[in-house]
C-alpha positions in Angstrom: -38.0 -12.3 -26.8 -35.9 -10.9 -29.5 -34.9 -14.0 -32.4 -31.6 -13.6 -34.2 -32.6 -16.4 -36.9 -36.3 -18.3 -36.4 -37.2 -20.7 -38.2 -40.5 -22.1 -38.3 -40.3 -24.8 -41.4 -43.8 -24.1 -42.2 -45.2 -25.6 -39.1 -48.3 -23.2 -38.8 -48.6 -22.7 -42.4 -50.9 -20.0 -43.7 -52.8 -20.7 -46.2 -53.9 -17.5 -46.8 -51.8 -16.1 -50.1 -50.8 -12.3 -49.4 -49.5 -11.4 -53.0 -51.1 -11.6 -56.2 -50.6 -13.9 -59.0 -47.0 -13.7 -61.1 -47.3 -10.9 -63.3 -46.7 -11.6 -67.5 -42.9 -10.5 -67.5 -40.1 -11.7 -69.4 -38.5 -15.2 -67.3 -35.2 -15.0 -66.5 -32.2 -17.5 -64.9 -31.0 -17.8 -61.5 -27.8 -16.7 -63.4 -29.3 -14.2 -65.6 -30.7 -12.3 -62.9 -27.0 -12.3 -61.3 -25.6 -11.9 -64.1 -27.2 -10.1 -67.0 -29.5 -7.8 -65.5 -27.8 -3.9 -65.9 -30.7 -1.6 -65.3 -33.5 -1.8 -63.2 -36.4 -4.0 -64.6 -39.3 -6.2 -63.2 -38.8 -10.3 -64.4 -40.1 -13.8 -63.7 -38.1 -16.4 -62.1 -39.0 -20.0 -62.1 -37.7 -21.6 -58.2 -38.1 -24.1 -55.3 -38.7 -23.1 -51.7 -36.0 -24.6 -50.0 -35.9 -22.6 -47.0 -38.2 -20.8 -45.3 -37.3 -18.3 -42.0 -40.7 -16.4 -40.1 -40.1 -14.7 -37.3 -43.2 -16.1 -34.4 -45.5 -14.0 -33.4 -44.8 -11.4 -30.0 -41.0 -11.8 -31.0 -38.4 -9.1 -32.4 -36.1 -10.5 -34.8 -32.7 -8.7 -36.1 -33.2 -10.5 -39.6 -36.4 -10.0 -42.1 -38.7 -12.8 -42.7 -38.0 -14.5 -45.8 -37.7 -17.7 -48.3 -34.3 -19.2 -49.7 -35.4 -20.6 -53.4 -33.2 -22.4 -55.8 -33.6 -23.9 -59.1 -33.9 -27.2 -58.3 -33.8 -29.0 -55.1 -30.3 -30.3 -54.7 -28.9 -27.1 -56.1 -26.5 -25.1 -54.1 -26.5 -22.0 -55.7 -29.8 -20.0 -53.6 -31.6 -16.5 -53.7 -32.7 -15.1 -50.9 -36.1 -13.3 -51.0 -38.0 -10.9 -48.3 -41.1 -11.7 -47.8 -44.3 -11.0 -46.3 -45.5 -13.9 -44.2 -43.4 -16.2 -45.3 -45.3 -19.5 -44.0 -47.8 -18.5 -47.3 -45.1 -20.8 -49.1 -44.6 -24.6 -49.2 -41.4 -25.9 -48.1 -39.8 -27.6 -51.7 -42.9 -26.4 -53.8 -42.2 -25.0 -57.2 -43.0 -21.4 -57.8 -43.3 -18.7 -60.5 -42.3 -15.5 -58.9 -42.3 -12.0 -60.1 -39.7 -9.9 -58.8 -38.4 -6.1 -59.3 -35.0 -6.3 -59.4 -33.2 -2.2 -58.5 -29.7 -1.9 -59.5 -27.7 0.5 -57.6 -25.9 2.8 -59.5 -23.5 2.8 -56.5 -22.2 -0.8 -57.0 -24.5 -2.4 -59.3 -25.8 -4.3 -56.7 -29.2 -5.6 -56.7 -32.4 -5.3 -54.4 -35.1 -6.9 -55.3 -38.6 -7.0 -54.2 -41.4 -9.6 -54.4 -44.0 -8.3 -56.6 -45.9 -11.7 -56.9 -46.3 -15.7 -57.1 -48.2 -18.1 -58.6 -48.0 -21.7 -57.5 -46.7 -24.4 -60.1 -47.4 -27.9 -58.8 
């Protein structure tokens, strides 16, 4: 079975948490990690799990696991974050997550990586 876009919705959540707790770094916006961040650095972003995409088990999928989050629930603006077993994380639950953010000196683009979480309801 190959899966183009799964989405489980948490159905066989995992309550088993995979990273470690957000790290002590300096909190940024949704907008100031678009916009502001130049150079490579490691922050703390305060979002919502508004989407969450696993691919099942015995399946190949095209696209990576991963989590949409957004600063608030009826916000449009989203980030979309790779992740290692993504069913670890509550559908519309509030999270503190540390991320490394790489800026490409090609395009200033950005790549960032999950470092941690910690959970804030």
């Amino acid at each position: 079975m190959i899966c183009i876009n799964c989405d489980t919705t948490n159905e066989n959540a995992i309550t088993e948490k995979t990273y470690p707790d957000a790290s002590n770094f300096k909190k940024v916006t949704l907008n100031a990690l678009n916009n502001d961040i130049s150079v490579s650095d490691s922050v703390n972003i305060d979002l919502f799990v508004t989407e969450i995409f696993e691919c099942p088990k015995n399946a190949e999928c095209i696209v990576p696991d991963r989590i949409y989050l957004s600063e608030s629930l009826t916000m449009r603006d989203t980030l979309v974050l790779f992740a290692n077993m993504p069913s670890q994380f509550n559908l519309n639950a509030q999270y503190l997550f540390s991320v490394d953010v790489r800026v490409l000196e090609e395009d200033n683009s950005k790549v960032l990586s999950l470092l941690g979480y910690s959970d804030l309801n």
